[in-house]
N, C-alpha and C positions, 0 to 999 in steps of 0.2 A: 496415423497410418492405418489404422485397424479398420474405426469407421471407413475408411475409404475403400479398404480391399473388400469388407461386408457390402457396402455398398454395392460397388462394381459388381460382385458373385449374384447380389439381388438381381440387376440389369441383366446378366446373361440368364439368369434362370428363370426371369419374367420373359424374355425375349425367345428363349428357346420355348417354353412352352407356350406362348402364341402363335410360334411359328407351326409349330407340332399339331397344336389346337386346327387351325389353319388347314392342314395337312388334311388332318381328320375328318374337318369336313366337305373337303373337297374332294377326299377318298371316299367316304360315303356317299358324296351325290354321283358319285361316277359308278361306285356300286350296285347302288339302286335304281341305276338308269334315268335320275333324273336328269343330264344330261341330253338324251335324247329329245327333249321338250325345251329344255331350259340350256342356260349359258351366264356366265355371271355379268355379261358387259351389254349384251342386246338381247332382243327378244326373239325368238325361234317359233315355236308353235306357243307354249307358255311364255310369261313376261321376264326379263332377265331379273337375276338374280337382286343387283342392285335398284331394280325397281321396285322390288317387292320390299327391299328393307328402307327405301325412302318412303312409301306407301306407311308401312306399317311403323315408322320410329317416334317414337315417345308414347308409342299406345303398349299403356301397360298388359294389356291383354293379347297382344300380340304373337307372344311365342306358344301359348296355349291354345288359340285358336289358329294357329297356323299348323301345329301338330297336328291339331283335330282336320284340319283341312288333306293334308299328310296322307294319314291313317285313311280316311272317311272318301277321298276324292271331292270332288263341288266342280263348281262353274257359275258363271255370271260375273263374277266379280273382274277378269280380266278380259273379256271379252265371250264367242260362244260356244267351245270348242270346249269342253268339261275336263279336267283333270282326273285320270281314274284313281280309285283308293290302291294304296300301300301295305297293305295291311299287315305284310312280312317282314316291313321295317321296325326292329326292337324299339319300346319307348326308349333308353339308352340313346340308341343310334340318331332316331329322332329327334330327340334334345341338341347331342350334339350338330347334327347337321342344321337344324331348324337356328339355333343360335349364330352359327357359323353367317347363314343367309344374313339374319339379321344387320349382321356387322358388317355385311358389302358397302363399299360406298363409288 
């Protein structure tokens, strides 16, 4: 009975903090106004959200150079309309939010 209630406590507390996780990053991109470019389902003026993490998944370098992308602004890579830099965004918040993208699908 033990293992099972440990169990169970695991599943809500993995669940709630994905959910949370989640939260956070979809608080931060509406924060930092990446919304206004982006969307997690289609593409707007930037590419959506889950194209960028089908783009970039199983490239282990990926959330490092997508930060830097972030912080730094670029273009070319989704067309020609340049993403400006972030530069206000905490590394913190960047992680999280840069991860969050990642995991769209």
């Amino acid at each position: 009975m033990k293992t099972t209630c440990y169990s169970t406590l695991f599943l809500y507390i993995t669940l709630l903090s994905s959910t949370s996780f989640a939260a956070d990053g979809l608080a931060l991109a509406q924060k930092n106004n990446c919304l206004a470019c982006h969307s997690v389902e289609t593409k707007i003026v930037g590419p959506a959200f889950k194209d960028i993490a089908s783009k970039y998944k199983n490239k282990p370098a990926a959330l490092k150079s997508l930060m830097a992308k972030v912080k730094n602004g670029g273009g070319g890579v989704w067309g020609t309309i340049p993403m400006p830099p972030n530069p206000q965004v905490s590394p913190d918040e960047m992680k999280t939010m840069v991860t969050w993208i990642l995991k769209q699908k």
